[in-house]
C-alpha positions as a printed Julia matrix, in Angstrom:
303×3 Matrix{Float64}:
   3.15  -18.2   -23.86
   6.2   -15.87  -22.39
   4.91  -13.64  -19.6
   4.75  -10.11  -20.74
   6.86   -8.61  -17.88
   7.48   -4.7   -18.14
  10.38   -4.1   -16.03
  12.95   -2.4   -17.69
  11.41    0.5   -20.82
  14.31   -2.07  -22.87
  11.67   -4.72  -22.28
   9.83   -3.67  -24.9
  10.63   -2.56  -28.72
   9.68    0.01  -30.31
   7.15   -1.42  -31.91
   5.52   -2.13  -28.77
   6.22    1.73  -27.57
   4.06    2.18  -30.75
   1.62   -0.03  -29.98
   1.42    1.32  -26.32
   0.43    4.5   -27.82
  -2.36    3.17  -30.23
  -4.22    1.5   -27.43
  -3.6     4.55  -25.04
  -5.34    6.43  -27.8
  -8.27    3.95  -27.97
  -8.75    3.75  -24.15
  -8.69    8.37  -24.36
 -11.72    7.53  -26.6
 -13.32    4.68  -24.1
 -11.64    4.25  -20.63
 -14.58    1.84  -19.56
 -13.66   -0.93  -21.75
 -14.68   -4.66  -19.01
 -11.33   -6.23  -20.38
 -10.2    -7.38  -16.79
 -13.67   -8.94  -15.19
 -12.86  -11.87  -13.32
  -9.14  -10.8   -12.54
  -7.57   -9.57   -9.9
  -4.39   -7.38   -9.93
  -1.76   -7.22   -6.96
  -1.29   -3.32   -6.31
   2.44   -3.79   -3.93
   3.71   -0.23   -3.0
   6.64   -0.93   -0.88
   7.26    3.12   -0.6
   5.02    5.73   -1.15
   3.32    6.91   -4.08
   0.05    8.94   -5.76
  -0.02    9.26   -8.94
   1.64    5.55   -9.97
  -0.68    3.83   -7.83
  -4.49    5.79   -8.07
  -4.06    5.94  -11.89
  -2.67    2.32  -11.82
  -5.84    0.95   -9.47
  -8.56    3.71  -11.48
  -7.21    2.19  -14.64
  -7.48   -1.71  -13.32
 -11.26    0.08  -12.04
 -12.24    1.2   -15.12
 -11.27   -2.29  -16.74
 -13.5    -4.08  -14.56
 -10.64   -5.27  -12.54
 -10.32   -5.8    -8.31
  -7.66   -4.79   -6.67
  -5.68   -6.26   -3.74
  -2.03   -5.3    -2.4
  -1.17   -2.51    0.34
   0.27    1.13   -0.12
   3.36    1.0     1.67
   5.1    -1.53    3.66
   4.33   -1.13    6.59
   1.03   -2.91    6.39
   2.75   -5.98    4.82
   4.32   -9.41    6.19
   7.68   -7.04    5.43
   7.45   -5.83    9.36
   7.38   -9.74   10.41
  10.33  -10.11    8.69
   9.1   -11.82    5.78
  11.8   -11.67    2.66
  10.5   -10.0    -1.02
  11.04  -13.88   -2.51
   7.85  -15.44   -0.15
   5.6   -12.0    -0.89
   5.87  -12.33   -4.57
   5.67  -16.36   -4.42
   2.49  -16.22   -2.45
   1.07  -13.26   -3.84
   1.35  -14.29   -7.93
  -0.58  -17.49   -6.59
  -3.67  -14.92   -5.94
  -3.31  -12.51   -8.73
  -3.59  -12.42  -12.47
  -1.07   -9.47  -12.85
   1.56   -7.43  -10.26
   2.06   -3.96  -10.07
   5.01   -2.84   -7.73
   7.27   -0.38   -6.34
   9.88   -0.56   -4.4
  12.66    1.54   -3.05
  15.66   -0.93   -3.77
  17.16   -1.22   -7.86
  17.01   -4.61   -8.95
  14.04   -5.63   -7.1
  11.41   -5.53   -9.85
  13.4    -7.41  -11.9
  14.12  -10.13   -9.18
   9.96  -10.11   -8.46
   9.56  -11.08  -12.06
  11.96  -14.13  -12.15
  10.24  -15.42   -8.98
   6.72  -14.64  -10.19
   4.0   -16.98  -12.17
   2.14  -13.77  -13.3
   3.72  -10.62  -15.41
   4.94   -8.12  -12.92
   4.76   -4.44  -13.96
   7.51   -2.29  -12.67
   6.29    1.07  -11.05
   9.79    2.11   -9.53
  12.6     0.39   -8.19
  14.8     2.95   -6.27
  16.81    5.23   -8.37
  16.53    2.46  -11.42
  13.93    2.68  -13.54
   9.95    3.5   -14.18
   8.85    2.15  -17.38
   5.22    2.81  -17.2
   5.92    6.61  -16.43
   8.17    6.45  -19.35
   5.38    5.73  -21.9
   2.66    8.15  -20.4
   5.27   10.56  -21.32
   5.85    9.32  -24.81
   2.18    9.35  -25.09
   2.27   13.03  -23.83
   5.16   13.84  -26.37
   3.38   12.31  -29.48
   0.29   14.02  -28.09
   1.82   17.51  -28.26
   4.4    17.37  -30.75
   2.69   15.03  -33.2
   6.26   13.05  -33.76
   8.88   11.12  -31.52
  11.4    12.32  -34.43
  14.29   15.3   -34.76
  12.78   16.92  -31.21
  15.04   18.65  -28.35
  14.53   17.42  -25.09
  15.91   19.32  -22.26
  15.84   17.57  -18.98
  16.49   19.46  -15.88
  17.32   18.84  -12.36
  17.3    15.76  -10.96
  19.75   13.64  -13.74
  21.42   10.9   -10.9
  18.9    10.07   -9.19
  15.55   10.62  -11.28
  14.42    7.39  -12.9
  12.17    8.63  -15.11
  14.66   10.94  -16.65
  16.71    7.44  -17.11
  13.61    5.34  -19.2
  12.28    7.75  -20.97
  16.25    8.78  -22.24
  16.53    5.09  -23.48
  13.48    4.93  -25.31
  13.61    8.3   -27.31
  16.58    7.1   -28.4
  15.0     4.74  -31.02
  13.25    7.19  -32.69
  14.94    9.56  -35.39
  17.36   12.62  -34.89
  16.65   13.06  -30.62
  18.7    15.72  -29.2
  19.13   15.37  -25.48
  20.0    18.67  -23.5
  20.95   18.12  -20.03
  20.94   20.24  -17.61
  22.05   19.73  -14.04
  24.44   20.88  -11.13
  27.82   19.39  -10.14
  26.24   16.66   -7.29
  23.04   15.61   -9.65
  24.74   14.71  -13.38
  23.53   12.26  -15.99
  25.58    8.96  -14.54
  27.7     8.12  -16.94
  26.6     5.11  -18.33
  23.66    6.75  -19.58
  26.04    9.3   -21.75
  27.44    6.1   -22.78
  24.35    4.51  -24.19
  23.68    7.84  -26.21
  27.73    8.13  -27.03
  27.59    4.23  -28.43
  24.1     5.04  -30.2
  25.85    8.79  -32.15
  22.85    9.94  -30.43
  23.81   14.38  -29.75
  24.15   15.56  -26.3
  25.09   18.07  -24.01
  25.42   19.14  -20.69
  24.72   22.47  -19.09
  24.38   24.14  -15.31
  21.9    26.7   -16.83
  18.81   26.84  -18.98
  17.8    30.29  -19.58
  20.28   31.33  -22.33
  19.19   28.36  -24.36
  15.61   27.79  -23.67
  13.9    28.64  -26.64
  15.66   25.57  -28.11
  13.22   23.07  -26.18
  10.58   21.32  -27.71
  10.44   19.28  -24.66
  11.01   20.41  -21.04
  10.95   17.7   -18.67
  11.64   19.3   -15.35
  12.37   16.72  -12.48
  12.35   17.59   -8.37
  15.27   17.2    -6.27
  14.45   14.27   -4.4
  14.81   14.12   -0.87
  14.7    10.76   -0.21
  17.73    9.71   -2.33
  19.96   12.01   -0.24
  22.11   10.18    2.59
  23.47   13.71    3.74
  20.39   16.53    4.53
  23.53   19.08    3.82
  23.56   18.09    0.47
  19.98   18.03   -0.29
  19.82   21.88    1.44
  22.65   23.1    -1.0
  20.8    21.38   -4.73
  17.17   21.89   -3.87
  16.11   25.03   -5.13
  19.02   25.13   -7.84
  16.71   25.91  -11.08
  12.87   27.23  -10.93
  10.99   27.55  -13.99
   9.16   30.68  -13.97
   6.17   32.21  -16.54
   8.22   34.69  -17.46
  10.8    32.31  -18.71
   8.99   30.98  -21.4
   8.2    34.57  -23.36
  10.6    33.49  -25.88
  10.08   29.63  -26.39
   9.04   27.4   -29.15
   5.03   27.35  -29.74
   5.37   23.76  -30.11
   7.11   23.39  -26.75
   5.48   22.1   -23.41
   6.4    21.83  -20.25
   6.49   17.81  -18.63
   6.71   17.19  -14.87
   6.36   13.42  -13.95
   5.31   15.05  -10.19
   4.64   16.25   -7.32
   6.84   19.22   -7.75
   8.1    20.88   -4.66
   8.78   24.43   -5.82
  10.97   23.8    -9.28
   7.93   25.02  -11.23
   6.37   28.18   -9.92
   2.62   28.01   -9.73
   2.21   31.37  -12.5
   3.47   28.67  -14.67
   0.26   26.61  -14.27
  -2.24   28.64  -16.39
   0.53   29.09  -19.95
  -0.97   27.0   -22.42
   2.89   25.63  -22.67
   2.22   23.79  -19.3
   1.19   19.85  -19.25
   2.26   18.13  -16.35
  -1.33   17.62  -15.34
  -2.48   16.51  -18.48
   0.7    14.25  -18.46
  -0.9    13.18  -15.22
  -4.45   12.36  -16.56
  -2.83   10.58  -19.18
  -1.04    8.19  -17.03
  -4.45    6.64  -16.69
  -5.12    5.83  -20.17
  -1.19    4.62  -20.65
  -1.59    2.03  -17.48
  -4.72    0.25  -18.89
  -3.01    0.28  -22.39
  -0.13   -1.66  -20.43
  -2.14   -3.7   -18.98
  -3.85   -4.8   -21.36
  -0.82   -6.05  -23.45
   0.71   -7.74  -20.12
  -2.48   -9.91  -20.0
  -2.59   -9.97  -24.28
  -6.34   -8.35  -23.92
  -6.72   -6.47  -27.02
């Protein structure tokens, strides 16, 4: 049988994204379902991370699962020198299933060719995230009931911010998406991306601002400027702060509409924002749990 890789959110159909969501459901009902006793599952974070990797190892917990890896690289062979080919080669040899992140595109999808076991992509660089991707579908269908005919405004981060990157590509099989984008100058949609939705007669547009259009948004998925893609500090300084979402922004929005974050935030959602019933990042959070043990599950056909 064909390893069940998830490395790219094009990896799997939309049937699958469907499927994803049925057994995130069923593990919301039960998360302590023994699927994974008697495996073991890699946990390789090459940069850091908390969110992707404690939901990732409490989900592989609550499974009945053990864990081995390391948390950043620092603690691996890397420091001796030793090259991402010989980790993954000797690693799959121990493990039923990988789960890893690293900072450089392309490596996740280079892991899986040289691994035995399915590798599970939880960020490569600016490239892709996959398994945030459907914890955020699963949040969207959660909220608004539908993946169809829903406006999706995503704000800040556009060049850099994976997850703004998968979870663009797999809306776009569902019916009627709108995409609103809003960015500045330095942190655009990359093209090819505008492409994708321009080949697909998929609607969308591009904006510096929000606030005139806001109560347009069924979906806000605000992003942080991330540091740690910047090469200049200049440039970071100057984009930073460039939109926060306040509580009293939201007097005049949708009832359906919620607010995603795949976090941490820095300061791009104030904190009044927290208690209006129209926020969800940390229920998007929670349900990252349920999501990763759905995934895993299908890598290792369990259920």
């Amino acid at each position: 049988m064909k390893k069940k890789d998830l490395i790219s959110i094009t990896d799997y159909s939309k049937d699958e994204y469907l499927k994803i969501m049925e057994l995130a459901a069923d593990f919301e009902k039960n998360p302590n379902q023994n699927l994974l006793e008697g495996k073991v599952v890699a946990s390789l974070f090459f940069e850091p991370s908390t969110r992707t990797r404690l939901s990732f190892e409490t989900a592989i917990s609550r499974m009945g699962g053990r864990i081995v890896g390391f948390t950043d690289a620092g603690s691996s062979s890397v420091t001796k020198g030793e090259t991402l080919h010989d980790t993954i080669r000797m690693v799959s040899q121990y493990a039923d299933l990988i789960v890893m992140r690293h900072p450089l595109e392309g490596s996740a999808r280079y892991a899986a060719e040289v691994s035995s076991v399915p590798v599970i992509n939880a960020g490569d660089g600016a490239n892709q995230h996959p398994t945030q991707t459907l914890l955020d579908m699963y949040s969207i269908l959660k909220t608004q009931q539908t993946f169809d005919n829903l406006n999706i405004f995503m704000i800040g981060d556009l060049r850099y911010g994976r997850t703004v990157h998968s979870l663009l590509m797999a809306m776009s099989e569902f019916e009627n998406p709108i995409f609103n984008f809003i960015a500045p100058d330095e942190l655009q949609m990359p093209e090819e991306y505008k492409m994708f939705l321009r080949d697909r007669n998929i609607r969308y547009f591009e904006h510096r601002e929000f606030t005139d259009i806001i109560s347009e948004a069924d979906i806000m998925y605000m992003t942080r400027v991330q540091k740690e893609r910047f090469s200049d500090p200049m440039e970071y300084e100057e984009v930073k702060n460039v939109y926060i979402l306040k509580n009293s922004m939201l007097a005049n929005t949708k009832s359906n509409m919620r607010i995603l974050h795949p976090l941490p935030r820095v300061n791009e959602i104030a904190t009044d924002v927290d208690k209006n019933e129209k926020a969800y990042y940390f229920q998007q959070a929670l349900n990252g749990m349920y999501t990763r043990e759905a995934i895993i599950a299908h890598a290792l056909n369990l259920k």
